[in-house]
N, C-alpha and C positions, 0 to 999 in steps of 0.2 A: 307169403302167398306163393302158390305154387302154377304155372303156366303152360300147358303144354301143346307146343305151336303145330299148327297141322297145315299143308300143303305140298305142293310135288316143288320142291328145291333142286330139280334140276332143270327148273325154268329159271334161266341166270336172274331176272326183275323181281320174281320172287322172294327168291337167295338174297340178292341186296337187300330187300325189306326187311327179312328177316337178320338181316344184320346189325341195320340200323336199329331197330327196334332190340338188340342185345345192347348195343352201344349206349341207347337211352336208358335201359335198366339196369346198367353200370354200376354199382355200389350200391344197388338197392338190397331192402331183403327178399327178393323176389328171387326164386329159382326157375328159370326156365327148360324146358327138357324139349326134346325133338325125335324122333323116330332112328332107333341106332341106325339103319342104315344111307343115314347122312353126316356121320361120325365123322366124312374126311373133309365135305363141303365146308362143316364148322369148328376146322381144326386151330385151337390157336384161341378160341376163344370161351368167356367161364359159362360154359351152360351143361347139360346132364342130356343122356340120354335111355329110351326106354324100346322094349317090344314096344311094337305096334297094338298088338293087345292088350298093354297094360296102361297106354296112356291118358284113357280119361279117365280109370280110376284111381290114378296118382296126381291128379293134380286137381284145384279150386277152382281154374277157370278154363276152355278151349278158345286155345286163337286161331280162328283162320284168315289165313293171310293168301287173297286170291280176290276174285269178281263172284259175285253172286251163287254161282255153282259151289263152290267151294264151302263159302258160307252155308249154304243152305244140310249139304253132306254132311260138316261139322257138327252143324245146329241139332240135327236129329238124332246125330249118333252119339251127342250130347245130353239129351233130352232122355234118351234111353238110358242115361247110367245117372241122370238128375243131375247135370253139372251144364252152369251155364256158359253162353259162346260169347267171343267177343270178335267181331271183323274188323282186318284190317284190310283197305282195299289197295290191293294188287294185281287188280284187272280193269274191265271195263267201267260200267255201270256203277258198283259196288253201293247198290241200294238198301241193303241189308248190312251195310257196313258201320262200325262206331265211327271211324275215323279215317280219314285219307292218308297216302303215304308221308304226306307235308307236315301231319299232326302228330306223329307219334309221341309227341311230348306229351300228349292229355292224356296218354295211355297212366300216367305216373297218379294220375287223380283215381283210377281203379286202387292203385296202391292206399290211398288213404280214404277210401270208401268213398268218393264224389263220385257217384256215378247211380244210374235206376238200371232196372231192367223190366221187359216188356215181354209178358207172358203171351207165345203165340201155339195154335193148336195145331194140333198134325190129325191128319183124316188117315185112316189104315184100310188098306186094299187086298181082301180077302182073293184066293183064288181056288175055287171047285170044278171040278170037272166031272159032269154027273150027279154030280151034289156030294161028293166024295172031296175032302179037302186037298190040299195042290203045298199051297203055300201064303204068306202072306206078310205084306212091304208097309212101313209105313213111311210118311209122305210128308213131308212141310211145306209145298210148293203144289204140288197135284199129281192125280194117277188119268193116266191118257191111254184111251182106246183108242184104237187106229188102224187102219186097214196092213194088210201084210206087204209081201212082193210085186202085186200087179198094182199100176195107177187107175185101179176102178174103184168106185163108190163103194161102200158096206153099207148095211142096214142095221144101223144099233137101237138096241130098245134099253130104255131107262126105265124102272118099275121101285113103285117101293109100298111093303106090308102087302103087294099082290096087286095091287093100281097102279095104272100107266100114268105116268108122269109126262116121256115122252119117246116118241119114234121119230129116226130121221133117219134119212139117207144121203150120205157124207162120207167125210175122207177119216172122219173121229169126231170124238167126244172129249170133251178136257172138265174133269172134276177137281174144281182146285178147293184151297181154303182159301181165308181172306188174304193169308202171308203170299198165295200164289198168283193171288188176283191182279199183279202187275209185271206177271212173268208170263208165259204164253196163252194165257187164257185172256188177257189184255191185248197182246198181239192177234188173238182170234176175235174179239169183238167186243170181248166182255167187259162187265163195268170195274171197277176199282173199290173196293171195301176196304172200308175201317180193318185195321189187324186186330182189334179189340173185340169183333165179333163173335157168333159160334153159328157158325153156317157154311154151305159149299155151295158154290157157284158151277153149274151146269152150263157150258157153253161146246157150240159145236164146229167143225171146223171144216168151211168150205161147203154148207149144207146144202142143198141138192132143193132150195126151198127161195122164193123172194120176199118169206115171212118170219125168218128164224131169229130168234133173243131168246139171251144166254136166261138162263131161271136160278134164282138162291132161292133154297131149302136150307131147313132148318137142322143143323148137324146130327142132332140126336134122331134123325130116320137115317136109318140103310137103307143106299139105292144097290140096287141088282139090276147090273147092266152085261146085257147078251147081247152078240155079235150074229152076222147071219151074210152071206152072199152067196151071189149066183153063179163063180166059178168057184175051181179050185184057190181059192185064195186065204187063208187063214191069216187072222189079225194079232195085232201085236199090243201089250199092255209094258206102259213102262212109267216109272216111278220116279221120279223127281230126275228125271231126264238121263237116269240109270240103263242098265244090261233090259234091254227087250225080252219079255216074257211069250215067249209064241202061245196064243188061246184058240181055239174056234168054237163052232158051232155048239158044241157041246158043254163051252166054258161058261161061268157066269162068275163074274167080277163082283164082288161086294166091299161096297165104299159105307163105310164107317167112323164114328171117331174113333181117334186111337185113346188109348188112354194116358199115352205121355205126353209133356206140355215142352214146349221151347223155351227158353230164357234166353233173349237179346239183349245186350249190355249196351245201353244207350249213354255215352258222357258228356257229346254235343246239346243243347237245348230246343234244337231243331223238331220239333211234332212232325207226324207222317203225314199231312198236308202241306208242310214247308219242301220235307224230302220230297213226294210226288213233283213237285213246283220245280224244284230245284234239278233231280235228278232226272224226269221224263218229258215236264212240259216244256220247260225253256232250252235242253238240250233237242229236243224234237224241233223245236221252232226253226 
C-alpha cells in the first residue's frame, strides 16, 4: 500500500507526527512518499519522495497530518484524482480526523483492510461576471460570500431556477455542505447535519434582521447568489477558507454540486454523533 503524507513539515508538531507515524510503519509493506522538497527534514529515514504534482496519483491513500484545514484541502484534492484521505490530527479540533496523535498504531488496521470509509459531497462554486464565465472552486467545507474592505453591511440575494429564496443585508452568506455544517456556518448559527446527507445549508452572517435562520436546500438546485452595496465596496468569495476571490456587483456566484465525492477513512467506531459529543459539545462545555 502506498501513502502519500500531505502537510506544511516545517511546522516542528507536525514533522514529529509525521515521524512517528514512519516509526509505526516500520517494516510494514507500506511505502510512504512526502513532497521532495522535505528531503532533508526526513533525512535518515526509509520513505520516498515525489513532485508535489504527482502525489496523489501515486499513491492508494492521502494522509493529512494537521487540524481540520488541512484535512479538508487534502480531502478534496483527493476526491479530485478519486483517492481516498485519511487524517491524522496534528492540530486543534481535528474533527474530520481518523485518529489522534496518541493512536497512530490503528493506522496499521488500514494496512490490513479494518477500516470504512464515509462518502462526503463537495458543492462547486461557479464564478461569472456578466454571465461570461470567471472560474470555478470546489468546496468540502463551504463557499462564503462576504463583504470586501469597508466594515459595512452588503446586500446579497440568494435565487435559484429565477425565485428568490432569500435577501439579506449582512456581513455574508455561508453555503456549506453537511461536511461544513460544524465548521463556520455552525459558528454562524447554523444547524449541524448528518454528513450522509445531499443538501446545502444557507446561513448568514451577522444579518441585519432579528428574524434570520439558516435554510437547507436540496443539493441538486443551483443557488445564484449576487452581491450589491451602497459604496464603493466590492465583496469577496472564498472557498474552503482558501485565496479570496474579489466579485462585485456584476458577479454572480453559482453554488452547485460538484460532481466529485470525498472518501474519509474512518478506523475508530465512533459515529458522527459520538464525534459531534466528543469533539464540540463537551469540549465547549
Amino acid at each position: 500500500m502506498k501513502f502519500s503524507v500531505f502537510s506544511d513539515f516545517n511546522n516542528p508538531d507536525k514533522l514529529a507526527v509525521a515521524k512517528e507515524l514512519l516509526n509505526v510503519l516500520a517494516g510494514t509493506n507500506c511505502k510512504v512518499s512526502f513532497d521532495e522538497k522535505y528531503v532533508k527534514a526526513f533525512n535518515g529515514f526509509d520513505c520516498a519522495f515525489l513532485p508535489s504534482d504527482k502525489m496523489y496519483n501515486e499513491c492508494d491513500i492521502a494522509v493529512a497530518v494537521g487540524g481540520d484545514g488541512t484535512t479538508v484541502k487534502t480531502a478534496k484534492n483527493a476526491a479530485v484524482n478519486g483517492k481516498p484521505t485519511l487524517g491524522i490530527n496534528g492540530g486543534r479540533l481535528g474533527f474530520l480526523s481518523a485518529v489522534e496523535r496518541n493512536e497512530l498504531a490503528l493506522i496499521k488496521n488500514v494496512l490490513d483492510g479494518k477500516y470504512n470509509s464515509e462518502e462526503r459531497i463537495l458543492l462547486k462554486a461557479t464564478v461569472s461576471d456578466n454571465g461570461v464565465f470567471r472560474e470555478e472552486h470546489h468546496c468540502l467545507n463551504d463557499a462564503v460570500v462576504s463583504r470586501g474592505d469597508f466594515a459595512r453591511l452588503v446586500d446579497i440575494a440568494v435565487n435559484s431556477s429565477g425565485r428568490e429564496i432569500i435577501t439579506v443585508r449582512a456581513d455574508g452568506i455561508i453555503v456549506s455542505t453537511p461536511t461544513g455544517s460544524t465548521a463556520y456556518s455552525l459558528a454562524a448559527g447554523g444547524p449541524v447535519l448528518s454528513p450522509d446527507l445531499n443538501c446545502f445549508v444557507v446561513t448568514s452572517i451577522c444579518p441585519h434582521s432579528l428574524v434570520d435562520r439558516s435554510i437547507v436546500v436540496n443539493s441538486k438546485n443551483t443557488l445564484d447568489i449576487t452581491l450589491s452595496s451602497d459604496v464603493q465596496n466590492n465583496g469577496i468569495l472564498t472557498c474552503d477558507g482558501e485565496k479570496p476571490i474579489v466579485i462585485d456587483g456584476k458577479t454572480t456566484v453559482s453554488i452547485s454540486h460538484s460532481p466529485y465525492v470525498a472518501r474519509l477513512i474512518k478506523i475508530k467506531p465512533d459515529n458522527f454523533y459520538e464525534t459531534v459529543k466528543k469533539k464540540i459539545i463537551e469540549r465547549g462545555a
